[in-house]
N, C-alpha and C positions, 0 to 999 in steps of 0.2 A: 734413295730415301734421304730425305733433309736429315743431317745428324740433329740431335736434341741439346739445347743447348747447354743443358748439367754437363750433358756423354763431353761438349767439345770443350768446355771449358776445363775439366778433370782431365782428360790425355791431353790436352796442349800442357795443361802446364806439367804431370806428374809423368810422362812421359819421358821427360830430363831423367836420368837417373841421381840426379845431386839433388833436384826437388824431391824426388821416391824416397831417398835415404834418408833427406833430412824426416820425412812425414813416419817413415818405417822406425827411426830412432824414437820417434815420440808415441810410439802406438805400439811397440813390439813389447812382448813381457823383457824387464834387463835380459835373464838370461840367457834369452836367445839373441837380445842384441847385441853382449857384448862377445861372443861368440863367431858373429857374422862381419864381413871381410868386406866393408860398403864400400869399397874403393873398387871392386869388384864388380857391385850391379853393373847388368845390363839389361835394357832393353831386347824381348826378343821378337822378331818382327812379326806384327799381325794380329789383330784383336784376334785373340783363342775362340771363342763361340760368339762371337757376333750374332747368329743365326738365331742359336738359342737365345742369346741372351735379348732381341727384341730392342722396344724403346724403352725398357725400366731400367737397364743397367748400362754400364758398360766398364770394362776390365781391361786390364796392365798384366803382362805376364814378365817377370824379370828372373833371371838366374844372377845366384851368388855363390860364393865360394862362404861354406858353412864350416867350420872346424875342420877344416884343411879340404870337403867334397862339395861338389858342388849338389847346390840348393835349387829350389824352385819356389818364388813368391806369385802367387795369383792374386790382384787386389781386383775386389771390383767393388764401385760405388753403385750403391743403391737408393734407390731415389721415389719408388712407388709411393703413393698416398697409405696404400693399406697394407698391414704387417704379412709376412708370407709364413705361416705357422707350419711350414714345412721347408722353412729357409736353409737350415742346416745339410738336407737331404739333398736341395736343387744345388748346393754349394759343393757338395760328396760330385754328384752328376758331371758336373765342371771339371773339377781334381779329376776323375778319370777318364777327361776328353784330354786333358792336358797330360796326362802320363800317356795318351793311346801314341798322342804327338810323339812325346817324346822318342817314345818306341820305334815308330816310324822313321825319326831321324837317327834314330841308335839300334839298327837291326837287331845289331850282336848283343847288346847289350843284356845283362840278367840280374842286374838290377834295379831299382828308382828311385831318383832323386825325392827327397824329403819335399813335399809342398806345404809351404804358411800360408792357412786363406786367409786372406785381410778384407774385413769388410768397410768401407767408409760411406756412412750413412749419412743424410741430408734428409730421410721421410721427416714431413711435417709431424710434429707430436714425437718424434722420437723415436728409438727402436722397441719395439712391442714383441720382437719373436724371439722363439729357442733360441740358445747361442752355445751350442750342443749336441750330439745328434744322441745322447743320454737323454734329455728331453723329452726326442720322441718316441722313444721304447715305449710300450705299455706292461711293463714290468716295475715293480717294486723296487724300493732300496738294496733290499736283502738279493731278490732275485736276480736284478742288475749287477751285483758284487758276483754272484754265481754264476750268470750268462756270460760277464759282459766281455769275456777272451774272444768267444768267439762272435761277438759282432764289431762292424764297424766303428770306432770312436775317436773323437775328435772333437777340442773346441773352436769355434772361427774366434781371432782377430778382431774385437771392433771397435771403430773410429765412430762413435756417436758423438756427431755435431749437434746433434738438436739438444744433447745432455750436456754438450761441455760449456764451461763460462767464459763469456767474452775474455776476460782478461787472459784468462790459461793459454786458448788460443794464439791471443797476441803475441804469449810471454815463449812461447816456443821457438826451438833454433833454429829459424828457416829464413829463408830469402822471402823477402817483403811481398814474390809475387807469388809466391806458394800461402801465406799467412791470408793474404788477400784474397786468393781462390776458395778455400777453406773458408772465410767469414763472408763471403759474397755466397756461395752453396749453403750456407748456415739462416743467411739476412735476407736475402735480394727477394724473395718471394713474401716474407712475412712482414716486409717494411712497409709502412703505413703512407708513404710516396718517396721518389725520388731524392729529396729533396733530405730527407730522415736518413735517408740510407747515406748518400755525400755527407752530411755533415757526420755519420756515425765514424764512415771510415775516410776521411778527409786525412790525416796525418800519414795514412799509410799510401793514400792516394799523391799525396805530395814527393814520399819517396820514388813514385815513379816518375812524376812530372821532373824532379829534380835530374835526371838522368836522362842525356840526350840519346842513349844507345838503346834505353827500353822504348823506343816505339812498338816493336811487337806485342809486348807484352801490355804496355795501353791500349792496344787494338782491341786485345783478345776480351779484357774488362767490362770495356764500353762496349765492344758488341753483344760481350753477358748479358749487361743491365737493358741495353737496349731490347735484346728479343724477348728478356723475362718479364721484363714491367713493362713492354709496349709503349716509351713515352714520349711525348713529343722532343726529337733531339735538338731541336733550335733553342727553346727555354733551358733544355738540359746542359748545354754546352755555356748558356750565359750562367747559370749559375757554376759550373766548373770554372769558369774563367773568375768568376770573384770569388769563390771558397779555394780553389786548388791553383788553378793555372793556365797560361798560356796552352800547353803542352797537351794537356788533357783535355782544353777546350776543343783543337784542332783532331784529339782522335777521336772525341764524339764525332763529329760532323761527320768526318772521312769517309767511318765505319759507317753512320747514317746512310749512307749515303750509297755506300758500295750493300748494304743490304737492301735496300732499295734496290738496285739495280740487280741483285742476284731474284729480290722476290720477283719484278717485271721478267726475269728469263722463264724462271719455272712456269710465273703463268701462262705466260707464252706456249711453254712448254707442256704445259696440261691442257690449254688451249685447243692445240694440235692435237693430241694424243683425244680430247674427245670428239674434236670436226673426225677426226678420220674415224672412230669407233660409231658415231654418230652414222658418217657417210655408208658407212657396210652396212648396217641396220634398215638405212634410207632405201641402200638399192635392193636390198633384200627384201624388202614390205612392198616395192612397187612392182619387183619381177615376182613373186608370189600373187602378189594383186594381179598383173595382165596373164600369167598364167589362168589363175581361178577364174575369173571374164571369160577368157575365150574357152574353156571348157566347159562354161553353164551357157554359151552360148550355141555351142555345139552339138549339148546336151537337150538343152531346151527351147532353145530358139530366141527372140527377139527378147531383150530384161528389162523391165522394168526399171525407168529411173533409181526408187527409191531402193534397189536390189544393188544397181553400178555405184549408187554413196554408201550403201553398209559396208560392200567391198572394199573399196577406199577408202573406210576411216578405221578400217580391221586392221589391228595388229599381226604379226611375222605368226606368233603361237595359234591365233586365232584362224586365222592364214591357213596355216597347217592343219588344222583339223578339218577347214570342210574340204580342203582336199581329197584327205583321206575317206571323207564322207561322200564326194559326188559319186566315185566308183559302186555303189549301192543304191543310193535314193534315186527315188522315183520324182520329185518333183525339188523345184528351186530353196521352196520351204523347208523341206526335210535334210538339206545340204547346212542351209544356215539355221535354222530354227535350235533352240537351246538345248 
């Protein structure tokens, strides 16, 4: 499956654990950040639910060392158009595929590490769901203060870009290609053209152009914008060259270019994949068809033209039913007839 370009632009860059910390410092309540031992994170390998988690999310699982034990941080950005009023609950679901892990790699083990879900939103309009699973109880104030030991509780983490202000963002302690990930997932879809977008974030775009060792990280940008907005990258790369740069001119193009060539594979590659699904269907309708012939021939004797084109333009399903039908009828009509 093609990753989706949110999914690849959020693990390329937050996948760093120095990008995760700086983003987990600005979104964590203090308390628990200043608590937490960020020199510590690590990445731990392998999107956790990938499966589950489909084309609307995708997730970072890192361990920290929390007041001297070790932690567990689950981020995952979410990105769907419409709010999941039961987001807290699918968020619980996750946390207990990531404790089953743990378990698995910690046979012995008879405890669990503490998990902080972090959510980091980019849905258009902003986050609309519970951010609780008190939320979803259908218990009163009172009653929830009574019930609520013995149910699950827990608030998520959340990183709403659609609610935060440009500047705040900016003004955060991060590396220029994490601040730019964060306002490109914020802008890139609701930017009125390309062209709004560059010049919005052109100063930040320069500190990569200025930097001959971030090639990568210019890659990863321009292939963002390029697969989000769809836009012609010849115009786009001349305007990068007079608003930004040399540098950022030539990773348009590159990236242009090389997605180009990865879209020609896959087609290619779907190409094949339906000749050949195509070809079993083909030989399957014509050995059903010379079957069905020589049995109404056998049966009935000499057919009629317009009898040998009904058979021939019959589909595999259709195919099969009068098969199952010649072994009874009496005549060619009651084989094929509706």
């Amino acid at each position: 499956m093609v990753p989706n370009p949110h999914d690849a632009l959020f693990k390329t860059v937050f996948s760093d654990p120095a990008m995760a910390a700086a983003e987990l410092r600005a979104v964590l309540p203090p308390a628990i950040a200043a608590r937490m031992e960020f020199d510590t994170l690590r990445l731990e390998s392998g999107a956790l639910v990938a499966r589950e988690l489909g084309d609307r999310h995708a997730d970072l699982l890192f361990s920290v060392r929390l007041a001297g034990r070790v932690a567990l941080v689950f981020v995952l950005l979410e990105h769907q158009s419409e709010p999941d009023a039961l987001s807290p609950l699918r968020l619980m679901r996750y946390m207990v595929l990531v404790w089953e892990r743990w378990l698995a790699a910690h046979p012995k083990a008879t405890r669990l590490p503490p998990i902080i879900p972090v959510v980091v939103s980019h849905a258009e309009g902003g986050w609309r769901a519970p951010r609780s699973m008190d939320e979803l109880y259908d218990l009163s104030e009172a009653d929830l203060a009574t019930f609520g030991r013995w149910l699950p509780r827990f608030d998520l983490v959340l990183d709403d870009l659609a609610a935060q202000d440009e500047a705040a963002l900016r003004a955060r302690t991060m590396d220029v290609y994490a601040r730019l990930a964060l306002l490109l997932l914020r802008d890139t879809r609701a930017a009125p053209d390309e062209d709004a977008l560059i010049v919005a974030l052109a100063d930040l775009l320069r500190e990569l152009e200025d930097d001959p060792a971030r090639e990568a990280a210019r890659a990863t940008v321009m292939s963002y914008i390029l697969l989000v907005r769809r836009v012609d990258r010849v115009r786009m790369a001349q305007r990068l060259r007079t608003l930004v740069g040399p540098r950022m001119q030539e990773a348009v193009m590159t990236t242009g270019e090389e997605l180009m060539r990865e879209g020609e594979q896959r087609g290619l590659e779907r190409g094949l994949q339906r000749g050949r699904a195509e070809g079993v269907q083909t030989g399957l309708q014509k050995g059903l068809q010379q079957t069905l012939l020589r049995l109404l021939g056998h049966r009935f004797g000499r057919l009629d033209r317009k009898v040998v084109a009904r058979v021939r333009a019959a589909r595999p399903e259709q195919l099969q039913l009068w098969l199952e039908r010649i072994l009874t009828a009496e005549t060619v009509e009651a084989v094929l007839g509706a």
